[in-house]
NUDREN-703720 format. One line per field, with one value per residue (C-alpha): x, y, z; chain; residue number from 1. Coordinates in nm, 3 decimals. Layout:
BEGIN
u (X:...)
v (Y:...)
w (Z:...)
cadena (A:...)
num (NUM:...)
% end
This chain:
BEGIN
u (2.395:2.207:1.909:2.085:2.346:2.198:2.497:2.686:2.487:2.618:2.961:3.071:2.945:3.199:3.500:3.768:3.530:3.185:3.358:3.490:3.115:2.956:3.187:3.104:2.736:2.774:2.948:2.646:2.388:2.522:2.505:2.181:2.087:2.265:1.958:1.697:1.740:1.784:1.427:1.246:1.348:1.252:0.903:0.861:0.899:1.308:1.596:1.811:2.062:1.831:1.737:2.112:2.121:1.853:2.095:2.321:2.354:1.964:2.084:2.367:2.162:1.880:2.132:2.306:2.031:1.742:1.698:1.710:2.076:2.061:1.773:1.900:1.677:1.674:1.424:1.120:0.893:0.555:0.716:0.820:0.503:0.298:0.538:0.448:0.088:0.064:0.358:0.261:-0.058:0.150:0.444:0.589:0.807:1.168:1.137:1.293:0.951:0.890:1.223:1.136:0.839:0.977:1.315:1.016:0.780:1.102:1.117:0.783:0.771:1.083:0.963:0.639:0.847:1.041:0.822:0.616:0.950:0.985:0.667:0.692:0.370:0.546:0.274:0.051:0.173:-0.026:-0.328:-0.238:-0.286:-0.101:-0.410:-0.423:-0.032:-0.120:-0.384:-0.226:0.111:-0.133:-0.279:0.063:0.207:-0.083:-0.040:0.388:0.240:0.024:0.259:0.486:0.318:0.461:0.830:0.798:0.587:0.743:0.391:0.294:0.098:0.009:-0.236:-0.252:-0.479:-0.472:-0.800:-0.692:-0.352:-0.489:-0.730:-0.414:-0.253:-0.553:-0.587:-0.270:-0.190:-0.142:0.185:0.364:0.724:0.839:1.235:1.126:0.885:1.167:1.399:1.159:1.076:1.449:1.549:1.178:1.294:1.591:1.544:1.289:1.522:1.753:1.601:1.518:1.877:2.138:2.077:2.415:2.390:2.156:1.924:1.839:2.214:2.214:1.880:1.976:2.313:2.178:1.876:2.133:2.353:2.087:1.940:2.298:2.330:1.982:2.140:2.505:2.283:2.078:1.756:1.594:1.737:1.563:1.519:1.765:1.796:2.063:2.429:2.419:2.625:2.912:3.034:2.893:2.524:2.453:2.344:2.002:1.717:1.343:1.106:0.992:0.685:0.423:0.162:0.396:0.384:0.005:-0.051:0.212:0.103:-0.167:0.063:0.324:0.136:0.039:0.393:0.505:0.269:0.380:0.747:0.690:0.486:0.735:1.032:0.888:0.716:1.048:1.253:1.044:1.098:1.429:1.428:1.288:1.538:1.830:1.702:1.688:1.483:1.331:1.225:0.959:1.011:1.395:1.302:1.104:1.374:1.601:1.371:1.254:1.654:1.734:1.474:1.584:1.874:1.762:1.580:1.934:2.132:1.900:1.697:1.314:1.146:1.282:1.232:1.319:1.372:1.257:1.389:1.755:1.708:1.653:1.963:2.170:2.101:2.157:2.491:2.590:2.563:2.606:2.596:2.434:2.800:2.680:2.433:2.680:2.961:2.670:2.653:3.010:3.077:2.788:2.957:3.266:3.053:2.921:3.241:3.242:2.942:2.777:2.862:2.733:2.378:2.341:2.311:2.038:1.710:1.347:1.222:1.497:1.373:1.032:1.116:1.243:0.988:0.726:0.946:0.897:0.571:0.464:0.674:0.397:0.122:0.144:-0.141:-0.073:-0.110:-0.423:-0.554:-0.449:-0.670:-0.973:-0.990:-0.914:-1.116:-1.443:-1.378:-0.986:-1.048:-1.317:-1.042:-0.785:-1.051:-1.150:-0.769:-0.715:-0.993:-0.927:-0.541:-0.649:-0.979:-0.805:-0.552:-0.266:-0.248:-0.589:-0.619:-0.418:-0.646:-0.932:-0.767:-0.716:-1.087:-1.195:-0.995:-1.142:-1.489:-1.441:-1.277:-1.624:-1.822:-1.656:-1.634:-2.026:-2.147:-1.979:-2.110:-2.398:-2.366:-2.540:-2.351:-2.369:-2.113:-1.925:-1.881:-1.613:-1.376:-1.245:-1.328:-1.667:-1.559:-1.866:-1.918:-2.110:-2.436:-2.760:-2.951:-3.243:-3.176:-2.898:-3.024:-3.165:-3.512:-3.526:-3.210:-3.065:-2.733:-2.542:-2.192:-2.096:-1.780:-1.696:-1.681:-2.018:-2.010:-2.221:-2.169:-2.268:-2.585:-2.813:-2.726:-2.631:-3.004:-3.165:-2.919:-3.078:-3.450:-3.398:-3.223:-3.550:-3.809:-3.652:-3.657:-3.955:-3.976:-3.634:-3.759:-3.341:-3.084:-2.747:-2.489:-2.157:-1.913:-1.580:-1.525:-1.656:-1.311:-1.473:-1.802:-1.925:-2.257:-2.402:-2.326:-2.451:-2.749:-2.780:-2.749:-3.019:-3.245:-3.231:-3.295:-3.622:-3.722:-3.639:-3.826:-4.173:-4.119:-4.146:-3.752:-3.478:-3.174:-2.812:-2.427:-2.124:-1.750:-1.751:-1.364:-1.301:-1.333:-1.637:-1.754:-1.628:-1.806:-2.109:-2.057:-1.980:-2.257:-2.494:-2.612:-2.566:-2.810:-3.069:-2.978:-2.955:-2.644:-2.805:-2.783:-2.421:-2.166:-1.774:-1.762:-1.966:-1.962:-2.114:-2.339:-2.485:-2.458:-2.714:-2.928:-2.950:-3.149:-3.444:-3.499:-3.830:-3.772:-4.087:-3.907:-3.595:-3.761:-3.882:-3.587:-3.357:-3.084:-2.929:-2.610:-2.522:-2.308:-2.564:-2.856:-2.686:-2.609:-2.946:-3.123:-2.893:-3.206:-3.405:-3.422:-3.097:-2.898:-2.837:-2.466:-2.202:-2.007:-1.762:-1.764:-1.438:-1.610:-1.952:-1.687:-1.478)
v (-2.311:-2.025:-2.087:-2.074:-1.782:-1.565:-1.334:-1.618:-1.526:-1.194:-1.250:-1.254:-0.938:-0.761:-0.634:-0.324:-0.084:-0.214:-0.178:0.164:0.276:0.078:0.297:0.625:0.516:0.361:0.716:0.915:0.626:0.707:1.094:1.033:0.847:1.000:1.271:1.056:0.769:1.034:1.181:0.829:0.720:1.007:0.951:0.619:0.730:0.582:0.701:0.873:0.592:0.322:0.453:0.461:0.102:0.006:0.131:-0.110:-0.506:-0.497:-0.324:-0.578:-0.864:-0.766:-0.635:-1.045:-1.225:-1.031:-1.011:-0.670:-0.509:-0.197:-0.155:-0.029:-0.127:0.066:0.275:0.419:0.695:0.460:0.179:0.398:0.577:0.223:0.134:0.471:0.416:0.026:0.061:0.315:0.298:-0.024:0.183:0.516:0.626:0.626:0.429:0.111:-0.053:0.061:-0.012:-0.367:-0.410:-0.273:-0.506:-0.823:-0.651:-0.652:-0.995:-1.094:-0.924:-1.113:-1.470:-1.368:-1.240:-1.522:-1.777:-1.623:-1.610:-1.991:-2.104:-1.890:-1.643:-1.338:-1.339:-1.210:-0.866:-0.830:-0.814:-0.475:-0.241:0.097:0.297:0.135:0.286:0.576:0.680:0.475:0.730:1.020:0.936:0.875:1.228:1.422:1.170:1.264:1.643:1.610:1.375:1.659:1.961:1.973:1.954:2.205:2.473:2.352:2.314:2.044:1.712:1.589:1.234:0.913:0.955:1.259:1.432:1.383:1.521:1.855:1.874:1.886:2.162:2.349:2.342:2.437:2.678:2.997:2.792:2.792:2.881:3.168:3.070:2.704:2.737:3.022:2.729:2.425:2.764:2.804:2.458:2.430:2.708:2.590:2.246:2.370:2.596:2.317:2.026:2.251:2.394:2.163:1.889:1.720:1.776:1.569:1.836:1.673:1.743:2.102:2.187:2.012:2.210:2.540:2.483:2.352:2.638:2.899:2.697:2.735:3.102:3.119:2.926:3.137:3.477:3.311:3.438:3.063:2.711:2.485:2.147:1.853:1.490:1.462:1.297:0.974:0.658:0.634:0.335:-0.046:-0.106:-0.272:-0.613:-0.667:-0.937:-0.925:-1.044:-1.386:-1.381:-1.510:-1.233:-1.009:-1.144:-1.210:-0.831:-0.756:-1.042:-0.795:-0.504:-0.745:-0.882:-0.451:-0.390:-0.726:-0.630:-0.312:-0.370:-0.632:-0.448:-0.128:-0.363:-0.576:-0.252:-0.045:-0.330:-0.372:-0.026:0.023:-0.315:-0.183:0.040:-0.167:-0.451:-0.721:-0.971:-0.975:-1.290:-1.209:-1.533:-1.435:-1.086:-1.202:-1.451:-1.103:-0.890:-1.153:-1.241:-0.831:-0.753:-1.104:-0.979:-0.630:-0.734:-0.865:-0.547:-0.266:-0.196:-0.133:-0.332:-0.193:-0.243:-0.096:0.275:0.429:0.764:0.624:0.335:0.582:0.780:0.464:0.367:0.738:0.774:0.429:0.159:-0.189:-0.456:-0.544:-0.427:-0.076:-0.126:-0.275:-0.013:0.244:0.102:0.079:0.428:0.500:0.346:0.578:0.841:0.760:0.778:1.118:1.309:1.120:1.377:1.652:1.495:1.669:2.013:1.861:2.051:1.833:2.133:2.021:1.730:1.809:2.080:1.750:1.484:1.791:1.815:1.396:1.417:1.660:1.419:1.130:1.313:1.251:1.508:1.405:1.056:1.118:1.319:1.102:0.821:1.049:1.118:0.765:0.514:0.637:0.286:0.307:0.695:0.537:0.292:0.564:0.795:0.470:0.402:0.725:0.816:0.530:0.572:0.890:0.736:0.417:0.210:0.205:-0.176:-0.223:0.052:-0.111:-0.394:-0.190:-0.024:-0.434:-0.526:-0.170:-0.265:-0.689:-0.509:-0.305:-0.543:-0.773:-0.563:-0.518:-0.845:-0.915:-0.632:-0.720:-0.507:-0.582:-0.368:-0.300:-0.329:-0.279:-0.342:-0.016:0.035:0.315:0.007:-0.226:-0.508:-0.384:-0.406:-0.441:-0.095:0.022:0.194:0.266:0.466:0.354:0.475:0.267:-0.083:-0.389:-0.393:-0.768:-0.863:-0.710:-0.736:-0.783:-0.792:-0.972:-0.822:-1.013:-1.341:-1.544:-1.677:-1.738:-1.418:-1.209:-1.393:-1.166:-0.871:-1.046:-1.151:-0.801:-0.676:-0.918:-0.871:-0.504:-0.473:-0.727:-0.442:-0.170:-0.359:-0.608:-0.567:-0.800:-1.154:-1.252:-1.219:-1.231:-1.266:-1.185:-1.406:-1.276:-1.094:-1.396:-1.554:-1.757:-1.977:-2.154:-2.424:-2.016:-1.933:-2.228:-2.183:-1.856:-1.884:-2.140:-1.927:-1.639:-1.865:-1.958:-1.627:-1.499:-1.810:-1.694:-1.306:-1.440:-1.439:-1.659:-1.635:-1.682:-1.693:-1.620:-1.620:-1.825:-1.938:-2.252:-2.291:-2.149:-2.355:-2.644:-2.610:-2.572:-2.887:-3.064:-2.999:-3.087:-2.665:-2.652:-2.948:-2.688:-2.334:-2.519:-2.606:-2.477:-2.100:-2.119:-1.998:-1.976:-1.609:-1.309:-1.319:-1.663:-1.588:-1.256:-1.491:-1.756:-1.519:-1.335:-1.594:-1.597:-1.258:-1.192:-1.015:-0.809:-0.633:-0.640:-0.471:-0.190:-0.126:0.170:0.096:-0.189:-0.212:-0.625:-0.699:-0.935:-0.660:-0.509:-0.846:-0.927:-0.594:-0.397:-0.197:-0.114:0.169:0.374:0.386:0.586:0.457:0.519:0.297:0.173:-0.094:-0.233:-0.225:-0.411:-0.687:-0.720)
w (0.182:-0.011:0.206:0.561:0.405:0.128:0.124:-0.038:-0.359:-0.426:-0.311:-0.641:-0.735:-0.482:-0.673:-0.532:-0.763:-0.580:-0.251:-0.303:-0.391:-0.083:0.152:0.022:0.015:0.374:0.489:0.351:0.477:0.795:0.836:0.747:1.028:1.252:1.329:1.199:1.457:1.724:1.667:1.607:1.920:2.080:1.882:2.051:2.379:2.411:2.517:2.154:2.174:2.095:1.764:1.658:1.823:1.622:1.272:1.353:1.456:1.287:0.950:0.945:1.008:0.770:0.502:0.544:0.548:0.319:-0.016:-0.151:-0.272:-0.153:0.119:0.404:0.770:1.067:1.279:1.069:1.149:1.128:1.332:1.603:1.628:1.662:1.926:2.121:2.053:2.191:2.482:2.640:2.804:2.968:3.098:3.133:2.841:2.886:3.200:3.267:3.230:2.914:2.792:2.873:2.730:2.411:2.405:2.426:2.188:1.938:1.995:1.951:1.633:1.502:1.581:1.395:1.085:1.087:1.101:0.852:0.619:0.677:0.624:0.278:0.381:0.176:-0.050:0.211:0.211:-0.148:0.045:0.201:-0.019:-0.141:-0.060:0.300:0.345:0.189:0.442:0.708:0.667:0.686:0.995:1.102:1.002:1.210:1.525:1.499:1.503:1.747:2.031:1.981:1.997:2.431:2.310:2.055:2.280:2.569:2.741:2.977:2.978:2.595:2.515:2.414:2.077:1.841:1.971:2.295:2.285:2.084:2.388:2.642:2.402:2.392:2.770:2.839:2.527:2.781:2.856:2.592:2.607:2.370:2.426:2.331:2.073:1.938:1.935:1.751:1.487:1.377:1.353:1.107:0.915:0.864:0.793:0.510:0.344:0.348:0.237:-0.030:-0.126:-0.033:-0.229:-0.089:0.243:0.478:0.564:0.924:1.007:0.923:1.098:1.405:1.443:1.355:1.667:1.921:1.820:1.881:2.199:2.320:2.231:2.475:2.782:2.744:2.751:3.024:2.814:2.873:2.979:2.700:2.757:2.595:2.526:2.756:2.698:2.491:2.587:2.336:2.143:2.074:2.161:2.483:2.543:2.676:2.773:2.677:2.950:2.917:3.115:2.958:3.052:2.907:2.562:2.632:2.639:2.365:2.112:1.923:1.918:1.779:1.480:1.407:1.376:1.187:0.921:0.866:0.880:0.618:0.415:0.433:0.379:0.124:-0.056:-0.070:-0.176:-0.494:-0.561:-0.560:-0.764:-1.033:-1.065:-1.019:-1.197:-0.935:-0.852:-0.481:-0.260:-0.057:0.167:0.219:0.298:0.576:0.684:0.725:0.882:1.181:1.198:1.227:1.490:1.743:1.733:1.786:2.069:2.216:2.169:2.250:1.981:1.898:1.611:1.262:0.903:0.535:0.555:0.247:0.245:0.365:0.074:-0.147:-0.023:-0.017:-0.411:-0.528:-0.348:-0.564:-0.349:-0.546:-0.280:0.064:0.190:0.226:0.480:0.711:0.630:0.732:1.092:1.119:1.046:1.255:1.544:1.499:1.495:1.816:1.955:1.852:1.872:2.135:2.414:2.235:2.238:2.594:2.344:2.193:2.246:2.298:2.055:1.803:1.780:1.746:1.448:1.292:1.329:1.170:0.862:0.928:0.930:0.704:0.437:0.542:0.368:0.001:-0.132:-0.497:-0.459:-0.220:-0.492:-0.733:-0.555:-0.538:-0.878:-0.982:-0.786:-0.526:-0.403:-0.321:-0.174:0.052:0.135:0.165:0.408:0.635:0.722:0.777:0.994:1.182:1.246:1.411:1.613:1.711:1.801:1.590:1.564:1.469:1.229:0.971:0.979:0.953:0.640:0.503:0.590:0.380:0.121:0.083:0.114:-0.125:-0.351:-0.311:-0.369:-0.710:-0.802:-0.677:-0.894:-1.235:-1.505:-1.766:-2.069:-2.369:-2.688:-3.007:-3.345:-3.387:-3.798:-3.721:-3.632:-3.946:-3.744:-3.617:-3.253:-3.017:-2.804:-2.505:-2.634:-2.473:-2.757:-2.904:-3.226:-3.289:-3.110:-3.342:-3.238:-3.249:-3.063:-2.747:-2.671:-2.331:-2.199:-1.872:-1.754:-1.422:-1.295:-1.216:-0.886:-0.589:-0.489:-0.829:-0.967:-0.746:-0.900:-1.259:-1.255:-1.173:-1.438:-1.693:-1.548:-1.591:-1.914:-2.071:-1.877:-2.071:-2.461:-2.402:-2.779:-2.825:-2.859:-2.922:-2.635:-2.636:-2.400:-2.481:-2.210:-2.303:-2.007:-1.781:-1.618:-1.379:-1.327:-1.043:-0.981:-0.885:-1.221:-1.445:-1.247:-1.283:-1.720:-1.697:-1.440:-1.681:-1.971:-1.848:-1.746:-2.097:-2.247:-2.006:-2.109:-2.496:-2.511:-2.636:-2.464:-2.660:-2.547:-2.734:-2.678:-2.409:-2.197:-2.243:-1.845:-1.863:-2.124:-1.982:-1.624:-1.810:-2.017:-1.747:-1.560:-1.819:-1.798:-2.174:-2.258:-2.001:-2.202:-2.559:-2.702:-3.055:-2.878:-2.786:-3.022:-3.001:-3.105:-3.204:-3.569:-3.539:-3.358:-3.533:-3.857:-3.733:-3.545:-3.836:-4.037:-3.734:-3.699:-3.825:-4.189:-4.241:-3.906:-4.105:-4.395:-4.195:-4.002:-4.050:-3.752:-3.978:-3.756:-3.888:-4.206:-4.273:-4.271:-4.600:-4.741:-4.758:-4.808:-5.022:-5.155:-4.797:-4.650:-4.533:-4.232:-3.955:-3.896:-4.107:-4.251:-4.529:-4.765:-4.611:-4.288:-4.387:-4.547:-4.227)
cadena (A:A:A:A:A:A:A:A:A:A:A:A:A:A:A:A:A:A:A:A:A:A:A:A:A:A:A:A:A:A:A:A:A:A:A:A:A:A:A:A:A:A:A:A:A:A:A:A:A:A:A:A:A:A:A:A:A:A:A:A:A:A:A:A:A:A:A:A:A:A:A:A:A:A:A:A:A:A:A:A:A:A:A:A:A:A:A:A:A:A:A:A:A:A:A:A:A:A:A:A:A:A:A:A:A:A:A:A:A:A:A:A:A:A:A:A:A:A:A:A:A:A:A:A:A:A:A:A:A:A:A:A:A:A:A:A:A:A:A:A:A:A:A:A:A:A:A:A:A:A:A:A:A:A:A:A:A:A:A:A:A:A:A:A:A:A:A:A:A:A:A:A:A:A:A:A:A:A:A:A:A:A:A:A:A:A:A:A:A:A:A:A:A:A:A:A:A:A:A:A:A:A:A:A:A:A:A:A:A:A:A:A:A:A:A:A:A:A:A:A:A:A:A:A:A:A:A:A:A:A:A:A:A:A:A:A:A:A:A:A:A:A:A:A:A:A:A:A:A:A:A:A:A:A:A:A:A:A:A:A:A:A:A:A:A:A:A:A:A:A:A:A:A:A:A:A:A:A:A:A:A:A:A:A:A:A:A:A:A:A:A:A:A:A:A:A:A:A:A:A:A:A:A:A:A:A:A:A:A:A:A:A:A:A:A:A:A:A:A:A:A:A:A:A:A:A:A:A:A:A:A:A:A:A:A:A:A:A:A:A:A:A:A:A:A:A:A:A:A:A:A:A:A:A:A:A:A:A:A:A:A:A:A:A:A:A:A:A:A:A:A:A:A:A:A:A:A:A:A:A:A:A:A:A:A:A:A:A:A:A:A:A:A:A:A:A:A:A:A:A:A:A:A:A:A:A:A:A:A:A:A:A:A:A:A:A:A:A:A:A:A:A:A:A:A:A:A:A:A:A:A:A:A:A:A:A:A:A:A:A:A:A:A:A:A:A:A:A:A:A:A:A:A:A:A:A:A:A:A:A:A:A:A:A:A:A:A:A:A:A:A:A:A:A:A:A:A:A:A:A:A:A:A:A:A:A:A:A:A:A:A:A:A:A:A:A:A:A:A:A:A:A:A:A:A:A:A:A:A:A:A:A:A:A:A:A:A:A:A:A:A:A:A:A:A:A:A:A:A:A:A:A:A:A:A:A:A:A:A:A:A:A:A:A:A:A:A:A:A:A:A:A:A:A:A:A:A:A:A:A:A:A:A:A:A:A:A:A:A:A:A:A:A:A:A:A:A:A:A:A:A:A:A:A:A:A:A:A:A:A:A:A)
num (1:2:3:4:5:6:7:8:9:10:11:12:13:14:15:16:17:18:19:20:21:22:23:24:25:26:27:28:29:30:31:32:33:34:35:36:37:38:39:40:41:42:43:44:45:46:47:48:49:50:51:52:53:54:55:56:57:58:59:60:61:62:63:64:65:66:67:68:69:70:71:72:73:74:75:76:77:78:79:80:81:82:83:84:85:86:87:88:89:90:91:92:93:94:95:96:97:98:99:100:101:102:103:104:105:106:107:108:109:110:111:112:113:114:115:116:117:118:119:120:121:122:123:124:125:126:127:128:129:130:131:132:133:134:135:136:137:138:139:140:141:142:143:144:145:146:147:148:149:150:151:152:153:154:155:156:157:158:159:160:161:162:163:164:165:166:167:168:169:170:171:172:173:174:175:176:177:178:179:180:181:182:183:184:185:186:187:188:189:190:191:192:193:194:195:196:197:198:199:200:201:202:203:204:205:206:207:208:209:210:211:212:213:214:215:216:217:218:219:220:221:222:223:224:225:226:227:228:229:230:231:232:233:234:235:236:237:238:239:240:241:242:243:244:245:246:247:248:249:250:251:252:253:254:255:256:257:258:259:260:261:262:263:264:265:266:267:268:269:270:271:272:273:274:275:276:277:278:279:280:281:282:283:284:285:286:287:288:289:290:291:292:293:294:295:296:297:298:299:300:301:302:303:304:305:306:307:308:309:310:311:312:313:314:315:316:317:318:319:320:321:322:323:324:325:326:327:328:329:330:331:332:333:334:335:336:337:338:339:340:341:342:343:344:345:346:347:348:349:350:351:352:353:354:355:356:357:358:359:360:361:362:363:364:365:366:367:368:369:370:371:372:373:374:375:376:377:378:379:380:381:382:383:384:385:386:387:388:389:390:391:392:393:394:395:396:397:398:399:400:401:402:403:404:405:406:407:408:409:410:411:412:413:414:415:416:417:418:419:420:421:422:423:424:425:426:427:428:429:430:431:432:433:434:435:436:437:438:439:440:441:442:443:444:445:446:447:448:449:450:451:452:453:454:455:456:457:458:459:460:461:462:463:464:465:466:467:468:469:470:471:472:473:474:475:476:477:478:479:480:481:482:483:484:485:486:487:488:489:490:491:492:493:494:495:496:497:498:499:500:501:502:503:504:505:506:507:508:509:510:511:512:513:514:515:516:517:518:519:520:521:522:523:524:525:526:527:528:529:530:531:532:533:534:535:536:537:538:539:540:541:542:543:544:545:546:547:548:549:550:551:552:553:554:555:556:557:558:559:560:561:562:563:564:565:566:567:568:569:570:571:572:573:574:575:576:577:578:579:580:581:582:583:584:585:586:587:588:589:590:591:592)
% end
């Protein structure tokens, strides 16, 4: 019964004191959303109402049938922006069209989530990665600014993309309202000051009031008339049908798979993350079961496609929520609310709105973590910049993909380029650890050392075998070479055949070639395939110290003699009288 009701699991865990703490966290969790699902909608092109809709039967289904404790679902500012993006060049916003299209798009996207819950895909959300969100949010904050640079200015006509809707300001900045953009500047400065003082207070609340108030001040003193949202329908959300035409969900079908991506990546991500904070355990699988189950039903009571909201998650496990039970005393207390304030929505300024979804946006663009990334990892900015670029260049639903195939590119080439390094025994360490060192003065002249740190695979034994042809061009002297395989996971037929390639090319360049500290899959393929008979069984040894120890005794002593590098145990063993080093070392070292 756990699998068909998950809620049954955590029953137990709901005592008077749990209940108590779900309330007040459900009261809070639904002030918050009050403004928030106000301006999303508005930010994908709905009527207000349907982002409160979308707070409600959805965050009851997802918060009954998911898997996380205290995420709360709803309408999210990424979500609603895709749906903008991909709806309407299809329909007019706010139109009855549009609405339609957006009712079967919800759909859509809940059939995909759910199937992919019950055919236990949740794994495949690991394959998009926190840089591709991190650029992909980026792209999103600048789009939010630019869709609603009209409603803030008050200036007419706007774009689909973000170059084109800049163009459309640009052409008609001589426009601008004063009254308007007055309006959108006092609700900004006061949401800032806000966020940034009252800790307590939903800051979204307090901005909106204050830039009705003065909007209201303007239409009293007949200085300006600014536009509003208009009066919201009070009480329950309505029932409603999707279109079943098939064209329909032909032309929504790649928009649909955009947006059930992201929602399961955003619910899946922020689930984890409160998780480690609470201590819980989260199933992928189920999580998709309760996000397909929230948005069907959505798509039945006037919603638009939803998922895990991070900043009202967050909000939800601060103000002490303990069980699933918050999230549906949030949309109850939202739907008293309605009741209440839903006739003052017709106060509700366009430029309000817009003030808000800036402060939204602005949020979106984490320049730590993008720093962060750029100092880190060339390869994960590069990731970071293509996703980013491309959110603004592109459609929505395919730059997340884009972001995905940057980031599996990226990722091969990695793992095609594993590194060969040159190494040599450190006698700073007790146990004489084997470092990374490229100076002459401190390499054996008659053995060359190499690390392989990657897997050997068809794809790597290109650039494994330059690696090995160039390290032999720059010590031709070496006539001993050994590679160190403690860092090789993985070996294919590539592989073996690669070993055995470069063991005839060292043989032809007057070269022996060695191996060392081989896995015991790796060693294994290579017995198997009869590769070891080919490089020498003789030349293999289970670890390093082995192998410096029989190496040792063919190394050509006259050489030996002569040498002043010395960097072996066994060079002081057995010429405690020749000439002196150039590396330091203890006694306790040279016996270790």
């Amino acid at each position: 019964m756990h699998n068909f009701l998950p809620f049954l699991s955590w029953r137990q865990r709901v005592t008077p004191a749990t209940l108590r703490a779900d309330l007040v966290a459900g009261l809070v969790g639904a002030l918050v959303v009050l403004p928030q699902g106000v301006a999303y909608a508005t930010l994908a092109g709905l009527p207000p109402q349907y982002g409160l809709y979308c707070a409600i039967v959805p965050a009851i289904v997802a918060a009954l049938w998911g898997s996380s404790w205290t995420m709360v679902s709803g309408p999210t500012n990424a979500l609603s922006l895709v749906v903008f993006a991909t709806v309407a060049p299809l329909a007019l916003p706010r139109s009855d069209d549009y609405i339609a299209l957006v009712l079967t798009l919800t759909l859509i996207v809940g059939l995909m989530q759910l199937a992919m819950g019950v055919a236990r895909l949740g794994a495949l959300v690991n394959f998009i990665s926190h840089t591709v969100i991190v650029g992909f949010t980026a792209g999103a904050g600048l789009l939010i600014v630019a869709a609603q640079l009209p409603n803030f200015f008050g200036v007419h006509g706007g774009g689909n993309g973000f170059f084109e809707s800049l163009h459309a300001f640009a052409r008609n900045v001589a426009t601008i309202d004063p009254w308007i953009t007055a309006t959108g500047g006092v609700t900004l400065v006061v949401a800032i000051i806000a966020k940034q003082t009252l800790r307590r207070v939903p800051y979204m609340i307090v901005a909106m009031v204050a830039g009705s108030a003065f909007a209201y001040v303007l239409a009293q003193s007949e200085f300006a008339n600014v536009p509003t949202a208009g009066a919201l329908p009070s009480g329950l959300p309505m029932l409603s049908l999707p279109s079943f035409d098939p064209e329909v969900w032909r032309k929504l079908v790649p928009a649909a798979l955009a947006l059930t991506v992201l929602g399961l990546t955003e619910a899946v991500s922020i689930s984890r993350a409160i998780a480690v904070k609470s201590g819980q355990r989260i199933d992928g699988n189920q999580e998709f079961i309760g996000q397909g189950l929230s948005n069907i039903a959505g798509a039945f009571t006037s919603s638009y496609p939803s998922s895990g909201s991070f900043n009202r998650s967050g909000v939800n496990y601060e103000a002490g929520a303990r069980t699933p039970l918050a999230s549906v005393a949030s949309a109850l207390f939202l739907v008293a609310i309605l009741f209440a304030v839903a006739p003052l929505a017709v106060y509700l300024p366009l430029a309000v709105m817009a003030a808000l979804l800036f402060v939204v946006a602005w949020g979106l663009i984490d320049f730590a973590e993008m720093r962060r990334i750029a100092r880190t990892s060339r390869g994960d900015f590069f990731v970071l910049a293509v996703t980013f670029v491309a959110t603004l260049t592109i459609a929505l639903e395919v730059a997340i993909f884009v972001g995905v195939l940057a980031s599996l590119l990226v990722y091969l080439n990695r793992t095609t380029h594993p590194s060969l390094t040159r190494v040599v025994p450190d006698a700073r360490t007790p146990q004489r650890r084997f470092n990374p060192h490229d100076d002459a003065m401190r390499l054996c002249p008659q053995l060359d050392i190499l690390r392989i740190d990657g897997s050997l695979f068809f794809g790597a034994v290109e650039h494994v075998r330059d690696e090995i042809e160039a390290a032999r061009r720059q010590r031709p002297e070496a006539t001993h070479v050994l590679l160190v395989g403690s860092g090789v996971n993985f070996i294919d037929i590539a592989g073996c055949e690669c070993l055995v390639q470069a063991a005839r090319y060292l043989r032809d360049t007057g070269a022996t070639l060695y191996l060392c500290n081989l896995k015991p899959s790796v060693h294994a393929a290579l017995e198997r395939g009869g590769f070891l008979a080919d490089i020498g069984r003789e030349r293999v040894w289970p670890t390093k110290a082995d192998a410096i120890r029989s190496l040792y005794k063919r190394f050509d002593m006259p050489v030996c003699t002569a040498c002043t590098v010395r960097i072996f145990t066994e060079c002081h063993i057995a010429l405690p009288n020749g000439a002196p080093r150039l590396v330091p070392a203890t006694a306790e070292s040279w016996k270790a």
